[in-house]
PyMOL CGO cylinders between C-alpha atoms (Angstrom):
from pymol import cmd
from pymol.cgo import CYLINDER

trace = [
    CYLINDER, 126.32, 88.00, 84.54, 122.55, 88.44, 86.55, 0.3, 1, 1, 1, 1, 1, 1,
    CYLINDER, 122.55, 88.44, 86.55, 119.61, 86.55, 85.14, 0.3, 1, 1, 1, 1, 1, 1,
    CYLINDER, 119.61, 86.55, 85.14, 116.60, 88.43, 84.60, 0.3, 1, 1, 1, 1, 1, 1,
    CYLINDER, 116.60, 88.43, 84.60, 113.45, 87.58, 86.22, 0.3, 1, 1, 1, 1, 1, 1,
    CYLINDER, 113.45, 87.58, 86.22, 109.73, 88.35, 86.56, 0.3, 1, 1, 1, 1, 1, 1,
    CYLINDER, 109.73, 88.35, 86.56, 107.21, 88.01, 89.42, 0.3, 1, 1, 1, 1, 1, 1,
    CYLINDER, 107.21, 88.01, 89.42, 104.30, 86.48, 88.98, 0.3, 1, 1, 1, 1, 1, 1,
    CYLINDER, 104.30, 86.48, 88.98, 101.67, 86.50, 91.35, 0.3, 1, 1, 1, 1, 1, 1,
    CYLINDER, 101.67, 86.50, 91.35, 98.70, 84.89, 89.53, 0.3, 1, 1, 1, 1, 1, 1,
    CYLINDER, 98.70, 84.89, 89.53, 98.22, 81.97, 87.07, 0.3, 1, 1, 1, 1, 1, 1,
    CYLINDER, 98.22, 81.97, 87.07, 102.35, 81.74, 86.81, 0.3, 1, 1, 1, 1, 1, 1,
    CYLINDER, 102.35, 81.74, 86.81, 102.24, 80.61, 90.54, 0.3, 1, 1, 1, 1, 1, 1,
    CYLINDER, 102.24, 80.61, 90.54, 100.44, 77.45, 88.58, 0.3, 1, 1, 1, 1, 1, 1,
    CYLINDER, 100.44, 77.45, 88.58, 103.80, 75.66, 87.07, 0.3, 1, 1, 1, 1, 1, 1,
    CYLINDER, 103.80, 75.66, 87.07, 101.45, 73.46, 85.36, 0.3, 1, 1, 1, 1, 1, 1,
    CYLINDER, 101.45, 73.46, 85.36, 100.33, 76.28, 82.92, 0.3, 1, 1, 1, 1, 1, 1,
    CYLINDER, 100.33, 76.28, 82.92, 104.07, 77.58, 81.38, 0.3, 1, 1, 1, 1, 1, 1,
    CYLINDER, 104.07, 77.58, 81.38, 107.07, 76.94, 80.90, 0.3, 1, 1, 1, 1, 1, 1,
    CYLINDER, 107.07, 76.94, 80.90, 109.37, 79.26, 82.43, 0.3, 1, 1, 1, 1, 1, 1,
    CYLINDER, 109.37, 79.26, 82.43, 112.49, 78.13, 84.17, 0.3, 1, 1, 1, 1, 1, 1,
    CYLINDER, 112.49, 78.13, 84.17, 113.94, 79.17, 86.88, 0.3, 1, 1, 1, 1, 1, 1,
    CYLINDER, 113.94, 79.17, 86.88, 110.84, 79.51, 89.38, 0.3, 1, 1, 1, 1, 1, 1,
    CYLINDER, 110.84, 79.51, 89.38, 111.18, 80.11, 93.00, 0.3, 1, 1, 1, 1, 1, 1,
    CYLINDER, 111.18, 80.11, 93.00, 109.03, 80.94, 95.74, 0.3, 1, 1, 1, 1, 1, 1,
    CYLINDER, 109.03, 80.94, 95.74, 109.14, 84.99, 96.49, 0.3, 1, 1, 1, 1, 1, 1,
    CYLINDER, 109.14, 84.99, 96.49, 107.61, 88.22, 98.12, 0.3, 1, 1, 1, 1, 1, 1,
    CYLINDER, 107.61, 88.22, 98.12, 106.89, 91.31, 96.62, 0.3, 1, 1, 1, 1, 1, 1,
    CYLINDER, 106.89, 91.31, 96.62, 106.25, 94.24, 98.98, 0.3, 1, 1, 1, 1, 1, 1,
    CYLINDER, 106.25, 94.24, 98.98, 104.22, 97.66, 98.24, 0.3, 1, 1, 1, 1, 1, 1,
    CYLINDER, 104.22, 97.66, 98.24, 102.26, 96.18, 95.98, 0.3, 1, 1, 1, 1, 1, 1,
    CYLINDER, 102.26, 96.18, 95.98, 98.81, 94.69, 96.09, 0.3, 1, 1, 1, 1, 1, 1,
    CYLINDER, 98.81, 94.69, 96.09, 96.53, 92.21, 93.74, 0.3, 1, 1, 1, 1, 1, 1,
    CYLINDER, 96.53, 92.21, 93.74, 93.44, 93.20, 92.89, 0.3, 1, 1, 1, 1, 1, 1,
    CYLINDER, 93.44, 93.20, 92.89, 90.65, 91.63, 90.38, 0.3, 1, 1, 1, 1, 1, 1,
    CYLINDER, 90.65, 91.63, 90.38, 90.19, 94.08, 87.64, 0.3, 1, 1, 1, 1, 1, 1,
    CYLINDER, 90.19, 94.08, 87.64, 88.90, 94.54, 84.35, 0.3, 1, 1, 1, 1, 1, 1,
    CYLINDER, 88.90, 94.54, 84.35, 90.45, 96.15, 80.94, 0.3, 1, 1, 1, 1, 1, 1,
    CYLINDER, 90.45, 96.15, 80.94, 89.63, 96.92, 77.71, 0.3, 1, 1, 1, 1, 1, 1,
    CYLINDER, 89.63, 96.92, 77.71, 92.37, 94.86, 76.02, 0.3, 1, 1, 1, 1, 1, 1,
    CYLINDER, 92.37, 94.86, 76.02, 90.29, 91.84, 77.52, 0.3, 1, 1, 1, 1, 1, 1,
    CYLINDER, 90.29, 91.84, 77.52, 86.58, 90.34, 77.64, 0.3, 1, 1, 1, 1, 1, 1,
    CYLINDER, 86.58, 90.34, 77.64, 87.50, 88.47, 81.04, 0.3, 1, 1, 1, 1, 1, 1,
    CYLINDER, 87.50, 88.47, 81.04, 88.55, 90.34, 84.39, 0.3, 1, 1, 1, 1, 1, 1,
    CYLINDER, 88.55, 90.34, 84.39, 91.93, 89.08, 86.05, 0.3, 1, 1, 1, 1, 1, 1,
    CYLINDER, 91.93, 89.08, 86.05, 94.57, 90.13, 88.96, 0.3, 1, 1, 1, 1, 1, 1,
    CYLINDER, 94.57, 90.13, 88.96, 96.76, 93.01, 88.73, 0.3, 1, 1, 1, 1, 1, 1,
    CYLINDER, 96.76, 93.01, 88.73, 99.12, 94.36, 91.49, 0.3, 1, 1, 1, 1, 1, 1,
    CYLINDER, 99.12, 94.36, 91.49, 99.09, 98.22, 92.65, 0.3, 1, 1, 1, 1, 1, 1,
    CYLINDER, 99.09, 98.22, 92.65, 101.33, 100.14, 94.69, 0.3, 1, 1, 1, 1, 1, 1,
    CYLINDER, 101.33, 100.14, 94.69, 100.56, 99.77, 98.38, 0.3, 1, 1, 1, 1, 1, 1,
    CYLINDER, 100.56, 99.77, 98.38, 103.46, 100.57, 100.80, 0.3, 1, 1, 1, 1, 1, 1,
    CYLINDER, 103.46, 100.57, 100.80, 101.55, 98.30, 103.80, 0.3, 1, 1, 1, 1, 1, 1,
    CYLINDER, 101.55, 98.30, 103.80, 101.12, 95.44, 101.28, 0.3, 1, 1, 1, 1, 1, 1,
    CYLINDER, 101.12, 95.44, 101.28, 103.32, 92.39, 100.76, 0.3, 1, 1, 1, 1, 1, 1,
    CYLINDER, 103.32, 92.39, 100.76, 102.16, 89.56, 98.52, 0.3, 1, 1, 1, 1, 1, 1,
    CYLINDER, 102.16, 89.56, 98.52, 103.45, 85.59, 97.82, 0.3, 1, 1, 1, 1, 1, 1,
    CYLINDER, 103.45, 85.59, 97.82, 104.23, 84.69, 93.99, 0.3, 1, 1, 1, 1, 1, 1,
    CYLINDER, 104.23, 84.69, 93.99, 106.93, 83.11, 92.21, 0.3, 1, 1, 1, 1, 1, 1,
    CYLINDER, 106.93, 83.11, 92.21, 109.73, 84.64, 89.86, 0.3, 1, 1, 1, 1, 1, 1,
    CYLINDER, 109.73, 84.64, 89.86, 110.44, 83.33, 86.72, 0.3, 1, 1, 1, 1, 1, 1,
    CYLINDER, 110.44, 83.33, 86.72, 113.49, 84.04, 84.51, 0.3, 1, 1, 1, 1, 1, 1,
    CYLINDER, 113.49, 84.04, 84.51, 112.96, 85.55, 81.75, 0.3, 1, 1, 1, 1, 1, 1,
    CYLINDER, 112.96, 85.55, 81.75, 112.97, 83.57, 78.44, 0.3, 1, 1, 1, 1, 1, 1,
    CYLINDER, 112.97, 83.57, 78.44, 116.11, 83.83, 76.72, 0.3, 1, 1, 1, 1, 1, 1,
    CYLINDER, 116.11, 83.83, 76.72, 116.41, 87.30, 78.35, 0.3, 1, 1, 1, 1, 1, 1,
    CYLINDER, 116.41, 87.30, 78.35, 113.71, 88.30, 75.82, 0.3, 1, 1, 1, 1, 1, 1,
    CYLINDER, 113.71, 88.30, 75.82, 112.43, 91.22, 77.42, 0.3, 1, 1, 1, 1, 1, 1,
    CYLINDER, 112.43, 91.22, 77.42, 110.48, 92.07, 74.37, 0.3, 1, 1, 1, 1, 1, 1,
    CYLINDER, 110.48, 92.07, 74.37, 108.82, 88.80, 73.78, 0.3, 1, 1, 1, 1, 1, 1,
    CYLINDER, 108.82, 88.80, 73.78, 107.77, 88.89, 77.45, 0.3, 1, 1, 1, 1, 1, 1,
    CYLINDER, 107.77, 88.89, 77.45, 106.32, 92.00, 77.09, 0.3, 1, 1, 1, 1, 1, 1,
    CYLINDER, 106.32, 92.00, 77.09, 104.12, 91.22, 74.42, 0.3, 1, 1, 1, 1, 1, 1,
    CYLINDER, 104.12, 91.22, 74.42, 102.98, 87.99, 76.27, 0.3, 1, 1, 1, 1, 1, 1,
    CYLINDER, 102.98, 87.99, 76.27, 101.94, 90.47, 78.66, 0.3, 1, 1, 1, 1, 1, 1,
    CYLINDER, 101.94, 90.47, 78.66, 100.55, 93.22, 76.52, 0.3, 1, 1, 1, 1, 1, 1,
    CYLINDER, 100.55, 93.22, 76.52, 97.73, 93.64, 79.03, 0.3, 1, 1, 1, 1, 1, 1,
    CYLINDER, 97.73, 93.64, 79.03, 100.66, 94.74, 81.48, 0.3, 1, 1, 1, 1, 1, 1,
    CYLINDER, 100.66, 94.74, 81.48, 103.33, 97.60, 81.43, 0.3, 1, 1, 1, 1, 1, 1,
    CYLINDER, 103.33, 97.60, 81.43, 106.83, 96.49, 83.29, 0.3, 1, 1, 1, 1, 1, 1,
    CYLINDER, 106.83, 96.49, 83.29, 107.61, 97.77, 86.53, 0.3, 1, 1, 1, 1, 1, 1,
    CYLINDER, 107.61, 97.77, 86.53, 110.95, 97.34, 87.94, 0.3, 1, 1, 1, 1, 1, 1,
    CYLINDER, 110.95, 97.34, 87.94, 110.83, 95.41, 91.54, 0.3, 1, 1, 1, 1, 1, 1,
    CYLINDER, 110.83, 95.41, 91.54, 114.07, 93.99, 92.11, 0.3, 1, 1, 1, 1, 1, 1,
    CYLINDER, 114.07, 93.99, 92.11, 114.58, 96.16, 95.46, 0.3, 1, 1, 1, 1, 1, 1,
    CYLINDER, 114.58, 96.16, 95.46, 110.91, 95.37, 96.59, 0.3, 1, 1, 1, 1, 1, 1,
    CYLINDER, 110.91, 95.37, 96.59, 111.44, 91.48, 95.97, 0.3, 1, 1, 1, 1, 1, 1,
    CYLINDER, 111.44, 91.48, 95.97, 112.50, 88.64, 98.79, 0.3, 1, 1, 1, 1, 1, 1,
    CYLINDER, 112.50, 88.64, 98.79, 113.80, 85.62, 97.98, 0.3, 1, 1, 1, 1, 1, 1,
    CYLINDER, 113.80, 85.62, 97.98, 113.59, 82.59, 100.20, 0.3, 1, 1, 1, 1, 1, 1,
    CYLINDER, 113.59, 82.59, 100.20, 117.21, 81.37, 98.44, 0.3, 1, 1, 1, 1, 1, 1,
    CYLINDER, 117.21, 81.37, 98.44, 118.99, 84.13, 96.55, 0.3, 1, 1, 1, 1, 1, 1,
    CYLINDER, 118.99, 84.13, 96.55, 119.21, 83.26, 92.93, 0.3, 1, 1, 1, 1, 1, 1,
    CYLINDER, 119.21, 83.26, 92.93, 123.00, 84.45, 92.86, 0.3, 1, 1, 1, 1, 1, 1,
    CYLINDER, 123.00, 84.45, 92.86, 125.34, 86.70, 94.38, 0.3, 1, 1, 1, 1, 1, 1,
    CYLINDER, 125.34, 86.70, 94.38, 124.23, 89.62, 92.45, 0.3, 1, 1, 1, 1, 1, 1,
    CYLINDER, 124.23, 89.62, 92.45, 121.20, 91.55, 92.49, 0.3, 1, 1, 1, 1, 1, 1,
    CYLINDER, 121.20, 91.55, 92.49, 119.40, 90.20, 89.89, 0.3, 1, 1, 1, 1, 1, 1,
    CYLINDER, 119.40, 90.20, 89.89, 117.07, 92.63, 87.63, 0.3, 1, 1, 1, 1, 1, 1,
    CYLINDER, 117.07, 92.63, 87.63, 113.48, 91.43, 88.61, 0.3, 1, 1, 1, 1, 1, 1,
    CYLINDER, 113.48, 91.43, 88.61, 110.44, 93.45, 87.41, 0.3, 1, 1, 1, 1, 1, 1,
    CYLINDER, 110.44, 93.45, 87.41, 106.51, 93.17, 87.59, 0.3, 1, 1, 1, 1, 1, 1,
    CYLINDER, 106.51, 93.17, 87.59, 103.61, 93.62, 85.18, 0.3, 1, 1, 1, 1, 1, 1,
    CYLINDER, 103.61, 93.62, 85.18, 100.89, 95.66, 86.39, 0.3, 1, 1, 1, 1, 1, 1,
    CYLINDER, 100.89, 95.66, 86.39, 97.86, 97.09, 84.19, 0.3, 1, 1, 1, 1, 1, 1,
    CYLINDER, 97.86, 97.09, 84.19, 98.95, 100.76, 84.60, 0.3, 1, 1, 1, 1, 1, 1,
    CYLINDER, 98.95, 100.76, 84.60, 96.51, 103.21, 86.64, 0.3, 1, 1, 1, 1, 1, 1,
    CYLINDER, 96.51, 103.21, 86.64, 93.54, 104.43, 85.23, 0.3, 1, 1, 1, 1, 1, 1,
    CYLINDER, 93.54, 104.43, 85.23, 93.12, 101.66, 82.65, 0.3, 1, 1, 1, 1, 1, 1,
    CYLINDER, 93.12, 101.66, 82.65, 91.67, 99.45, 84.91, 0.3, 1, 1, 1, 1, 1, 1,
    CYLINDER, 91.67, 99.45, 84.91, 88.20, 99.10, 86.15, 0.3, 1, 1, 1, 1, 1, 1,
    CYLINDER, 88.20, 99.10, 86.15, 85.97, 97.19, 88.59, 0.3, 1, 1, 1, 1, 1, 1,
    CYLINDER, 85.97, 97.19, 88.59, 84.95, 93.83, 87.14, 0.3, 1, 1, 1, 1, 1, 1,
    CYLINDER, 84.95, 93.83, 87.14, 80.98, 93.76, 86.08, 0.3, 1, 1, 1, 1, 1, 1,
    CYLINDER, 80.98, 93.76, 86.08, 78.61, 91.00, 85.04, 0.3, 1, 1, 1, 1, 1, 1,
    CYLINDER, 78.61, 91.00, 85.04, 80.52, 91.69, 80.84, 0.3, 1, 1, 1, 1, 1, 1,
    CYLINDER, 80.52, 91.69, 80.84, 83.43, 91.09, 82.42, 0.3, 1, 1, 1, 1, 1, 1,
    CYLINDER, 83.43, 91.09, 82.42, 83.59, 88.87, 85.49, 0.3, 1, 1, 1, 1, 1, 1,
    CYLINDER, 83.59, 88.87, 85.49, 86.40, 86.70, 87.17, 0.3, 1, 1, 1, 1, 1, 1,
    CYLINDER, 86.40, 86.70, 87.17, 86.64, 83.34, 85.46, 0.3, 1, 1, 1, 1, 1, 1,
    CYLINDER, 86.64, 83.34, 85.46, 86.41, 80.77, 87.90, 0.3, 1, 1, 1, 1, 1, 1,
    CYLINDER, 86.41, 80.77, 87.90, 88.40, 78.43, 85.79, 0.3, 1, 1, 1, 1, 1, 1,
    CYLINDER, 88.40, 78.43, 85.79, 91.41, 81.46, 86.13, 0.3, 1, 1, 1, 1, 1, 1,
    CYLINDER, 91.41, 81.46, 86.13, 91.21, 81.62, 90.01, 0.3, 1, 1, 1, 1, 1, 1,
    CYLINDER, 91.21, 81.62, 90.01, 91.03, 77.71, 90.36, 0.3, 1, 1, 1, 1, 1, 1,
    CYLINDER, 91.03, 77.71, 90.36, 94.69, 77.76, 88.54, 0.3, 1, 1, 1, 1, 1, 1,
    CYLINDER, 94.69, 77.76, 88.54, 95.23, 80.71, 90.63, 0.3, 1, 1, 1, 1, 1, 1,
    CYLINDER, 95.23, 80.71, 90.63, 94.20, 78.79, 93.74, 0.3, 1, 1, 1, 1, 1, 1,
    CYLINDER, 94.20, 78.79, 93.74, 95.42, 75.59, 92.56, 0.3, 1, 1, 1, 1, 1, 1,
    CYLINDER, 95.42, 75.59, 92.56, 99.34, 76.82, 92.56, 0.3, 1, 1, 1, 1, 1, 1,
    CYLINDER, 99.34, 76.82, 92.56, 98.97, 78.80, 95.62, 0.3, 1, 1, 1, 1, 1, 1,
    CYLINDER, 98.97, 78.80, 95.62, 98.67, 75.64, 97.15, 0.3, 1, 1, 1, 1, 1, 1,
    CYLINDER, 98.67, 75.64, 97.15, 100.87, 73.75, 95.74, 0.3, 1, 1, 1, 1, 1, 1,
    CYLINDER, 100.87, 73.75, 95.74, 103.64, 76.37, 96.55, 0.3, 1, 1, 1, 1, 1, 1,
    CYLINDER, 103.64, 76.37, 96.55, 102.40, 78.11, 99.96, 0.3, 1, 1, 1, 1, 1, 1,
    CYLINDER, 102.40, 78.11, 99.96, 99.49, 75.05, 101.32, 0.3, 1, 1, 1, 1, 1, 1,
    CYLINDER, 99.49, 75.05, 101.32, 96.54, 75.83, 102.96, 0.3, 1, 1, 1, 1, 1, 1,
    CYLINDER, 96.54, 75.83, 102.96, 97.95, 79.16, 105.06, 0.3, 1, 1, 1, 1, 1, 1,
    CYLINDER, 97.95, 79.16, 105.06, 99.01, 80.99, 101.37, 0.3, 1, 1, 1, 1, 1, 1,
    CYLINDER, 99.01, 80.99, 101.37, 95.94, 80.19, 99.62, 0.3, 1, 1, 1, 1, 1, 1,
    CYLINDER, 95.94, 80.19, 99.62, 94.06, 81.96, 103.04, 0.3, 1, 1, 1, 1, 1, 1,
    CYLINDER, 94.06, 81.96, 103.04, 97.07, 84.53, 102.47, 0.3, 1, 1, 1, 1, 1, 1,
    CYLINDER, 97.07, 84.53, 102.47, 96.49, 85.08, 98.06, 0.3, 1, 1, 1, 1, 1, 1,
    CYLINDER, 96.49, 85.08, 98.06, 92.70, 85.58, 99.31, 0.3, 1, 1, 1, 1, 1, 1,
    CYLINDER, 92.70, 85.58, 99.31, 93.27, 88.03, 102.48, 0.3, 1, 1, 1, 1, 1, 1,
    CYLINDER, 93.27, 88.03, 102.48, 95.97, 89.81, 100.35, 0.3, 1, 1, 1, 1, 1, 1,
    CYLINDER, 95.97, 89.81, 100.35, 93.48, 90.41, 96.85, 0.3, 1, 1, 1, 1, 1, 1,
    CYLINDER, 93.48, 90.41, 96.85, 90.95, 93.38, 96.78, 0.3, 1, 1, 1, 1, 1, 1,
    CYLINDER, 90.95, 93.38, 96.78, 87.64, 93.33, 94.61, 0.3, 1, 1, 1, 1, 1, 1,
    CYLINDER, 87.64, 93.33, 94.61, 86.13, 90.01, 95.74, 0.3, 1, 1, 1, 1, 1, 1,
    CYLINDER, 86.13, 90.01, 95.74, 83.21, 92.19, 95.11, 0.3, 1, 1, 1, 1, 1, 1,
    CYLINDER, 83.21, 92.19, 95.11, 83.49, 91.32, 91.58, 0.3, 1, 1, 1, 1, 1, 1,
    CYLINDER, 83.49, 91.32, 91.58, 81.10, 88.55, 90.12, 0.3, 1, 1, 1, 1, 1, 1,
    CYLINDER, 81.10, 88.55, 90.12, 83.04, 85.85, 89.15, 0.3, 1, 1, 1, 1, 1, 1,
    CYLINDER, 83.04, 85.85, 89.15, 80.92, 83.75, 86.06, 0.3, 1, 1, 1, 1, 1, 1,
    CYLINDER, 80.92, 83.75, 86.06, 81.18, 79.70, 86.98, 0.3, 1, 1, 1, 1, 1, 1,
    CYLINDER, 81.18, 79.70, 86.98, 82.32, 78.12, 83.77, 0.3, 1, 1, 1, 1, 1, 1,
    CYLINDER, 82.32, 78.12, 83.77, 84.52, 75.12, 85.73, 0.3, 1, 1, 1, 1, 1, 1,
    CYLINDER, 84.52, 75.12, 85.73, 82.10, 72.72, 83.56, 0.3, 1, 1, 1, 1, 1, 1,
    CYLINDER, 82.10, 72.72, 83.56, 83.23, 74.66, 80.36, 0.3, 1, 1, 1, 1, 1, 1,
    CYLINDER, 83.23, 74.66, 80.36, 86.29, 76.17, 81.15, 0.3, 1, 1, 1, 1, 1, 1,
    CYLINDER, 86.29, 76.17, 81.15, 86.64, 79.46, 79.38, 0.3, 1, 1, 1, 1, 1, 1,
    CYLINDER, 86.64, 79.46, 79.38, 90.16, 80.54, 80.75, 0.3, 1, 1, 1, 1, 1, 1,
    CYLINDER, 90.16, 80.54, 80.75, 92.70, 78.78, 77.62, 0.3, 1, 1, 1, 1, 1, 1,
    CYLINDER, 92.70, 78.78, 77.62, 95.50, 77.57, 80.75, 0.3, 1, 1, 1, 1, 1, 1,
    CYLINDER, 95.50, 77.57, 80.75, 92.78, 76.23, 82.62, 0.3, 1, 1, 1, 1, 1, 1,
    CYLINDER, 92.78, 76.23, 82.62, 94.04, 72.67, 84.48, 0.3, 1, 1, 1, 1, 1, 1,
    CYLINDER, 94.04, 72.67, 84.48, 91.81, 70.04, 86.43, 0.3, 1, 1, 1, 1, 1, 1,
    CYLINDER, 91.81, 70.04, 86.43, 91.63, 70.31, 90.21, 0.3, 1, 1, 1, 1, 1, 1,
    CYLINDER, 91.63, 70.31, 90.21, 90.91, 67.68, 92.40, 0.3, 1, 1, 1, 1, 1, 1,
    CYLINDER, 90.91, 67.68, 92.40, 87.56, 67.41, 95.09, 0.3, 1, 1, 1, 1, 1, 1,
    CYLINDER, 87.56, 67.41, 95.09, 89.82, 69.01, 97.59, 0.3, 1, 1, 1, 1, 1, 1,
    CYLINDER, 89.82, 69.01, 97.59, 90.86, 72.04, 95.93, 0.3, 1, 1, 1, 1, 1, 1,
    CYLINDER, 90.86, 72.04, 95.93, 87.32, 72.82, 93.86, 0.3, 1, 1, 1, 1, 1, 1,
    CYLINDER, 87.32, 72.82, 93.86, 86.13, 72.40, 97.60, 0.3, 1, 1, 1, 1, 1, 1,
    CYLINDER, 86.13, 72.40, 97.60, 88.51, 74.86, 99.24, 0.3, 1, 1, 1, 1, 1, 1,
    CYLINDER, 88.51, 74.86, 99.24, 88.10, 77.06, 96.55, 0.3, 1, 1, 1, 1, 1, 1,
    CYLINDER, 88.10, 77.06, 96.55, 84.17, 77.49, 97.21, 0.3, 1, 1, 1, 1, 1, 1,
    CYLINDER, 84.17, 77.49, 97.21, 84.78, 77.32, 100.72, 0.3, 1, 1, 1, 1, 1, 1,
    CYLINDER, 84.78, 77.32, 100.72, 86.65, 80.38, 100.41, 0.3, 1, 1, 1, 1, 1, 1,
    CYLINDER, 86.65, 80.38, 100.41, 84.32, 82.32, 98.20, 0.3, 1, 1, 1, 1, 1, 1,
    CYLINDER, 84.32, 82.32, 98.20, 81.55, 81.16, 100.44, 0.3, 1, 1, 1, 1, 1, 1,
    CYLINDER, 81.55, 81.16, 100.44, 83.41, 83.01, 103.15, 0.3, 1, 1, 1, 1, 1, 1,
    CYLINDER, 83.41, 83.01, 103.15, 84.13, 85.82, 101.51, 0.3, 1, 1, 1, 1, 1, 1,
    CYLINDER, 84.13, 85.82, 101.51, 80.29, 86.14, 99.92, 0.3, 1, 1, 1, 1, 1, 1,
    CYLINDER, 80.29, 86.14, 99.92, 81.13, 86.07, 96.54, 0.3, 1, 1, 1, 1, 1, 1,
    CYLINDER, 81.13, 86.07, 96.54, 78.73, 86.05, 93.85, 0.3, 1, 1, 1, 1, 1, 1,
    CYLINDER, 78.73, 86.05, 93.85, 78.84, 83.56, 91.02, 0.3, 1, 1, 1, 1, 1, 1,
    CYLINDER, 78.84, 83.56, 91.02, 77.05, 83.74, 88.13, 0.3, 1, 1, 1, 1, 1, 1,
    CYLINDER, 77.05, 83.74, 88.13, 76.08, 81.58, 85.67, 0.3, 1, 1, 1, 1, 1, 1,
    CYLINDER, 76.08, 81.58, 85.67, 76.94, 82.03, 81.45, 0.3, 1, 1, 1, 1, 1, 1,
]
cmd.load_cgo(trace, "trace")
């Protein structure tokens, strides 16, 4: 019997903020992240959309108990996509193809992110922090060369986190973190 999976491509990259089992290192290909905002939330975050030239790093995750439902409602934000023939797996979870699917805010429910609803930098320093851990230095350069809307103000709250998964990252990672936005001429704003 196939385990079901998920691919995450965000904060579930982080293995310090769930506790999903089962997590390997993956690809997903026509899709791309983007920052984006919703109505079913105050802060902006990542979603993927279809892009056939696109292929982005993440992790998969089995999926609790095979709990589809539960999942789904953790991701309520999201509607399931299925990606199992779009996915590539460093070491095959097991000789059959497993079911593997994505959550993706579906199109025309997302926006660009404004100063109401920002990126949290304490969300993209998880973001960034398991990116690292997982893919080093080259796939955090890859997460930010592979995400669209660094347009998008992101609001500095790493002194008062606002993001509820939010972990603590060390001199090194706050600095590549700014390093990159710095590159990338991002504006932060203040609460």
């Amino acid at each position: 019997m196939s385990q079901d999976y998920f691919f995450g491509y965000g904060s579930l990259v982080n293995r310090d903020t769930h506790a999903f089992h089962a997590t390997r290192p993956a690809r997903l290909k026509g899709w791309k992240r983007m920052w984006r905002k919703t109505a079913l939330r105050e802060a902006a975050f990542l979603t993927v959309v279809p892009d056939d030239s696109a292929e982005i790093d993440g992790l998969i995750a089995a999926v609790p108990g095979g709990d589809w439902a539960a999942l789904d409602l953790r991701e309520r934000a999201y509607a399931r996509r299925d990606a199992a023939h779009q996915i590539t797996l460093t070491d095959p979870v097991d000789t059959s193809t497993p079911r593997i699917a994505v959550y993706a805010i579906d199109t025309g429910a997302h926006f660009a992110p404004d100063r109401q609803s920002p990126v949290l930098l304490s969300y993209l320093d998880v973001v960034v922090q398991g990116y690292l851990r997982e893919f080093g230095e080259a796939g955090v350069t890859r997460f930010f060369d592979t995400t669209d809307g660094w347009d998008a103000p992101v609001l500095h709250d790493r002194d008062a986190p606002i993001y509820p998964r939010h972990t603590v990252l060390s001199a090194r990672e706050r600095a590549l973190v700014d390093d990159l936005l710095n590159s990338r001429g991002v504006r932060l704003i203040r609460g």
